[in-house]
C-alpha positions as CSV (number, residue, x, y, z in Angstrom):
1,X,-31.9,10.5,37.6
2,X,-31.8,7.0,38.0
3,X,-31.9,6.2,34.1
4,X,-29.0,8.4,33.7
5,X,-26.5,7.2,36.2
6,X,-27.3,3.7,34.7
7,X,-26.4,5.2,31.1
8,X,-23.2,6.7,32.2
9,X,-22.7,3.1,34.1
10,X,-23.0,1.6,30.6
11,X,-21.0,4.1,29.2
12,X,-17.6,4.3,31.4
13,X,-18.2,0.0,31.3
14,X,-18.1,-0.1,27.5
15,X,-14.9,2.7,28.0
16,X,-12.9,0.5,29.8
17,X,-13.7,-2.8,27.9
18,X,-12.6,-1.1,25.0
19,X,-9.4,0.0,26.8
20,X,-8.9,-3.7,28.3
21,X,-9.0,-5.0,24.4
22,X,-7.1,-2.6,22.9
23,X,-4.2,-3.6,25.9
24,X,-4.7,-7.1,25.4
25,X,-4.2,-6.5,21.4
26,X,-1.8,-3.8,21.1
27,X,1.0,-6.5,19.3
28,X,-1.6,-6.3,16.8
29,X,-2.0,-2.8,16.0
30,X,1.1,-1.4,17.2
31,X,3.1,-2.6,14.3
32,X,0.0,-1.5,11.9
33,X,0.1,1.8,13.3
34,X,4.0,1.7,12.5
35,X,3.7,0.3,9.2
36,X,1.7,3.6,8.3
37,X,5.1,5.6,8.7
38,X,6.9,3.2,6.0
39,X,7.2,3.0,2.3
40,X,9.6,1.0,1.2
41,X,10.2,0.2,-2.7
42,X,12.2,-2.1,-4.4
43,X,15.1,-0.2,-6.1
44,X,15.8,0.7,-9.6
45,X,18.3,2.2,-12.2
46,X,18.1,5.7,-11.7
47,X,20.2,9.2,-12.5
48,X,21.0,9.0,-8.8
49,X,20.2,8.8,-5.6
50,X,18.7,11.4,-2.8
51,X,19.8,11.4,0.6
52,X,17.8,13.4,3.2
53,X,19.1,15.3,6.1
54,X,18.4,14.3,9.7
55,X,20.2,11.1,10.5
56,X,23.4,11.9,12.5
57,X,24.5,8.2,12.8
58,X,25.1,7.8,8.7
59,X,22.3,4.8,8.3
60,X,21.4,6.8,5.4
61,X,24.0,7.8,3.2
62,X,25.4,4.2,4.3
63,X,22.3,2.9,2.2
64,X,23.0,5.2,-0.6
65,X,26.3,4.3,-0.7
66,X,25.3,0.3,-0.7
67,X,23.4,1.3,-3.9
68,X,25.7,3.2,-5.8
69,X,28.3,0.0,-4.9
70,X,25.5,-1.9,-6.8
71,X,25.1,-0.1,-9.8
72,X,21.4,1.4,-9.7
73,X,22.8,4.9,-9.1
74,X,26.2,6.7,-10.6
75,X,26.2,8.8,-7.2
76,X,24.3,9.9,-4.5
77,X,23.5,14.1,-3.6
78,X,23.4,14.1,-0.1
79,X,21.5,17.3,1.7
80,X,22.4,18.8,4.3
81,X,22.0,21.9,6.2
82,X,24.4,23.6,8.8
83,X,25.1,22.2,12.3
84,X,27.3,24.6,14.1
85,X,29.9,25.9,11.3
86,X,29.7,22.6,9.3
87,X,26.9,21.6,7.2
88,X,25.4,18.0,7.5
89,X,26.6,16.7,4.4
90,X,30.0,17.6,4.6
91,X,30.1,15.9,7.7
92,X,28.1,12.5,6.2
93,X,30.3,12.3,3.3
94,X,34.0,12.9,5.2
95,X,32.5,9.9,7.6
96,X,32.1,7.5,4.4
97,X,35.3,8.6,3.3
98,X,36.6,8.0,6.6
99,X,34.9,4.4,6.2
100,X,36.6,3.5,3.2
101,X,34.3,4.7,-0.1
102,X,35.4,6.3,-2.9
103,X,34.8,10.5,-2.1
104,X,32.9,10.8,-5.7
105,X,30.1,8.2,-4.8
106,X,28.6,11.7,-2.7
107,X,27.9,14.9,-4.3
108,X,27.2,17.8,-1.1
109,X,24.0,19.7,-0.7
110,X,24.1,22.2,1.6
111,X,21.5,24.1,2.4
112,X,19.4,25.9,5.4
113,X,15.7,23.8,5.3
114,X,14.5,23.4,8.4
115,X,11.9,20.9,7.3
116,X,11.3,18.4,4.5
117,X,9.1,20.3,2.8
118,X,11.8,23.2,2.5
119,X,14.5,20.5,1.7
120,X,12.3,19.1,-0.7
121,X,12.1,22.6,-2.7
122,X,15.8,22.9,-2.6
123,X,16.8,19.1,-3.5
124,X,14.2,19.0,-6.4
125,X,15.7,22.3,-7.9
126,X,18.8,21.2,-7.8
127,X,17.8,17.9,-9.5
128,X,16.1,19.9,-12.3
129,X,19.2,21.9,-12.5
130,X,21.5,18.6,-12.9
131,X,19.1,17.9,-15.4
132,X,18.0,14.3,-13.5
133,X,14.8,12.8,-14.6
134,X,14.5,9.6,-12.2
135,X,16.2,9.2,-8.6
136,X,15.9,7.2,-5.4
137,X,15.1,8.9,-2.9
138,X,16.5,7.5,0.1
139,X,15.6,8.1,4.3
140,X,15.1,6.3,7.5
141,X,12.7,3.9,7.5
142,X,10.1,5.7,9.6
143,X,10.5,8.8,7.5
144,X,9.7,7.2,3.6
145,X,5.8,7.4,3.7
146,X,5.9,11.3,4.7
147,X,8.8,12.1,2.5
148,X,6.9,10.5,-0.4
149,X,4.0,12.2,0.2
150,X,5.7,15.5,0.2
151,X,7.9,14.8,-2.7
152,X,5.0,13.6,-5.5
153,X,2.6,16.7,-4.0
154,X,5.8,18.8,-5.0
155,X,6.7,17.5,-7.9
156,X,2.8,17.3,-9.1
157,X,3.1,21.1,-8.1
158,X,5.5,21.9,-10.1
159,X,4.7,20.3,-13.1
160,X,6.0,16.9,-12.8
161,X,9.3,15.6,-14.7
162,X,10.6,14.2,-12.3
163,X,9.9,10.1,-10.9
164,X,11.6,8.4,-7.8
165,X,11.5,5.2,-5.9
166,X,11.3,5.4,-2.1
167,X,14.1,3.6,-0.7
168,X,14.2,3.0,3.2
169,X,17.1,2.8,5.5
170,X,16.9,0.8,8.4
171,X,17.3,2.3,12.0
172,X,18.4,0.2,15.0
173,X,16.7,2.7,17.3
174,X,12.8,1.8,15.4
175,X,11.5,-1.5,14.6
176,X,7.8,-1.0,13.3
177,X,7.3,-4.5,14.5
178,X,8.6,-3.9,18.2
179,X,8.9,0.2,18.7
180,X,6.8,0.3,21.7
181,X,9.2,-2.1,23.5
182,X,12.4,1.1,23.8
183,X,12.4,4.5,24.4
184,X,13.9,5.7,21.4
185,X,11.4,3.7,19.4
186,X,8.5,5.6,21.5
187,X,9.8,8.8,20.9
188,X,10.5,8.4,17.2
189,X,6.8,6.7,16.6
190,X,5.6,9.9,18.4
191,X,7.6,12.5,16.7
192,X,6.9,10.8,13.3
193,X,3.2,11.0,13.7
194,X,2.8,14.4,15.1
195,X,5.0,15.7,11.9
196,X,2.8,13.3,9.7
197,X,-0.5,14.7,11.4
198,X,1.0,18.3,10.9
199,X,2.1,18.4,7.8
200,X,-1.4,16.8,6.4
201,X,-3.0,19.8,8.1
202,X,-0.2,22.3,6.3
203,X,1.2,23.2,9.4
């Protein structure tokens, strides 16, 4: 009896050392377990640029916009499914509009995905369709690695034909170096990584 209390001694000792370290060094791996969310790739010439749904304060299709203002892309197809009696997109591109760019940089998507894997069906068959060959796929930054992931496992499905650059666009709400310091940072790290974990399992 003796012998095992001692064990279990050791045991909850070596528990909470490890928990004391990993307090004392979360700056460390805080940001790596951020930096796991991102992919972020230089940009190049493409056909034209992707902008996913889910970002209801434009940071986005404000990114796509900055590209096609730059020349990589002629335009930009922005998805979007409904929100009340509007769809997404429509709403995105009347803000640009509203903002001052040019109504033919954005090209609407609607559509009813509930999920990027859905949205990813109905963007790529619409890209086939237009007959694109190479886009940019463009999200917020702590959306790129999953939405990469999903994209080449599609496309690789499918056949391929199809090659894109992941191009981030930056939130003021996450910070992979500092997320853990807001609450909206928190909850978007959490969120993230519970879809990330779900969608690896095919939930």
């Amino acid at each position: 009896m003796g012998q095992r209390r001692s064990l279990l001694t050791k045991f909850l000792f070596s528990i909470a050392g490890l928990l004391v370290i990993a307090i004392l060094t979360h700056t460390l791996w805080f940001p790596a377990l951020a930096s796991m969310l991102v992919r972020d790739e230089s940009p190049e010439r493409a056909d034209i640029a992707v902008v996913l749904a889910g970002d209801q304060v434009g940071h986005r299709i404000a990114k796509a916009a900055e590209l096609v203002r730059n020349g990589y892309v002629p335009a930009a197809l922005i998805s979007g499914p409904p929100y009340f009696d509007v769809h997404e997109c429509d709403t995105a591109i009347a803000y640009m509009v509203h903002k001052g760019y040019p109504a033919q940089w954005f090209i609407p998507l609607p559509n009813s995905s509930l999920s990027t894997n859905d949205e990813a069906g109905d963007i790529l068959a619409e890209l086939r369709r237009r007959g694109v060959h190479r886009f940019l796929l463009v999200t917020s930054t702590y959306h790129t690695a999953r939405a990469t992931r999903i994209y080449r496992g599609l496309i690789r499905a499918q056949g391929g034909g199809l090659d894109f650059r992941t191009i981030a666009a930056s939130d003021p709400n996450f910070a992979p170096s500092s997320w853990w310091r807001t609450r909206e940072g928190k909850k978007i790290f959490f969120i993230e990584w519970c879809k990330t974990v779900a969608t690896e399992l095919g939930v």
